[in-house]
C-alpha positions as CSV (number, residue, x, y, z in Angstrom):
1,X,0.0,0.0,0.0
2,X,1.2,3.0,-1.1
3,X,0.5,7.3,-1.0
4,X,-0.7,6.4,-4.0
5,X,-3.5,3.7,-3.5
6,X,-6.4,3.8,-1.6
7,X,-6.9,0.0,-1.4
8,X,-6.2,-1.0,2.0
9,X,-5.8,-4.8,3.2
10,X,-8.4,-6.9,3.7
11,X,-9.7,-6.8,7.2
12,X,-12.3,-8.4,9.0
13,X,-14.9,-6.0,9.5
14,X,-17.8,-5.3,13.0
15,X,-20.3,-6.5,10.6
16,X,-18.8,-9.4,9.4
17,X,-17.4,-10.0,13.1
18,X,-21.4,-10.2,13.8
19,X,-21.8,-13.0,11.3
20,X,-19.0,-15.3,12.4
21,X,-20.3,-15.0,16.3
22,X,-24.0,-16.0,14.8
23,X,-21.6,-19.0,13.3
24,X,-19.8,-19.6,16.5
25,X,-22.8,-19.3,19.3
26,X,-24.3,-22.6,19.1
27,X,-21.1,-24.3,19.1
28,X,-19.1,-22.8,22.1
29,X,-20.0,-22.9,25.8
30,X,-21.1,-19.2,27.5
31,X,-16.8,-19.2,28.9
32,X,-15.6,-19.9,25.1
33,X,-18.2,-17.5,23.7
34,X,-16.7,-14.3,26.2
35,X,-13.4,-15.9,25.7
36,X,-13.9,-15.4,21.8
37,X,-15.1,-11.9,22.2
38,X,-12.6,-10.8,23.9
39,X,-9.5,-11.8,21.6
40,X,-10.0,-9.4,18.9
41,X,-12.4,-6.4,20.6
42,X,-9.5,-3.5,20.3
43,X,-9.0,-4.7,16.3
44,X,-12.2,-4.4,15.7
45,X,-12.5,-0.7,17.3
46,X,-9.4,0.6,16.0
47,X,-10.2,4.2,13.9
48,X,-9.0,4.4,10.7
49,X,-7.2,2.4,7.9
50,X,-6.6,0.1,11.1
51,X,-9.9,-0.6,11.6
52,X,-10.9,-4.4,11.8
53,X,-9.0,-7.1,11.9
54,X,-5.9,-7.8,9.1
55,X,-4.7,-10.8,8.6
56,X,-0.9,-10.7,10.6
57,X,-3.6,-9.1,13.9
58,X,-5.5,-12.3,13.1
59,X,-2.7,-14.7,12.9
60,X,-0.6,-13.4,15.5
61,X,-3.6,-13.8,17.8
62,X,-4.0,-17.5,17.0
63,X,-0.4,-18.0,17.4
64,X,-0.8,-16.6,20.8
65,X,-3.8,-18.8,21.8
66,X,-2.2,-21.8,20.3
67,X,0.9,-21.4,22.1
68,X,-1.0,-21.3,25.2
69,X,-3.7,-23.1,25.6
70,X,-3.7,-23.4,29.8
71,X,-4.2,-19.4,29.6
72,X,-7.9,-19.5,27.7
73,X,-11.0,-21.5,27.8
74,X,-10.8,-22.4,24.1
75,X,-9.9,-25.9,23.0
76,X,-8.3,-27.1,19.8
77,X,-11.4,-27.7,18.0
78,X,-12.7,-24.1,18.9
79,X,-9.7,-22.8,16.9
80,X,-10.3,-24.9,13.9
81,X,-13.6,-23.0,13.8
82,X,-12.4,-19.6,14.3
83,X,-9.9,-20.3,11.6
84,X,-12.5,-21.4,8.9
85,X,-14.7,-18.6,9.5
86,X,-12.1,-16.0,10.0
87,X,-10.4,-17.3,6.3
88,X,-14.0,-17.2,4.6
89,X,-13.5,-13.1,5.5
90,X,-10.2,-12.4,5.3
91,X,-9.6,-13.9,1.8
92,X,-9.1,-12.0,-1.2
């Protein structure tokens, strides 16, 4: 991106963070569902370009939760879901 270009990265946006926690809600337990909207509140609110969340916010934040997993309620299989629906959004 560029002075240039006005095209700014893809980004997961509040709206289409609303459609992925419709996905999720059925499927986690009330401690994953806060636990899941919690991880990415302050990308989502960010002003700006920086608004939503990019792809390196969203991978760095599954690298975190993978890498600790006694720290969160979230199990394995609850990441596999968050990844599926975050990728439908974030891809080009």
């Amino acid at each position: 991106m560029g002075f240039f270009f006005s095209d700014k990265p893809k980004r997961v946006t509040k709206d289409e963070m609303k459609l992925i926690t419709r996905r999720l809600y059925g499927k986690f337990d009330k401690h994953e569902r806060a636990e899941f909207e919690k991880l990415f509140r302050a990308d989502l609110h960010e002003t700006g370009l920086e608004e939503g969340v990019s792809q390196s916010e969203f991978d760095a934040t599954m690298t975190w939760l993978r890498g600790n997993m006694k720290k969160h309620d979230l199990e394995e299989n609850d990441l596999e879901l968050i990844e599926k629906h975050f990728t439908e959004h974030l891809k080009d």
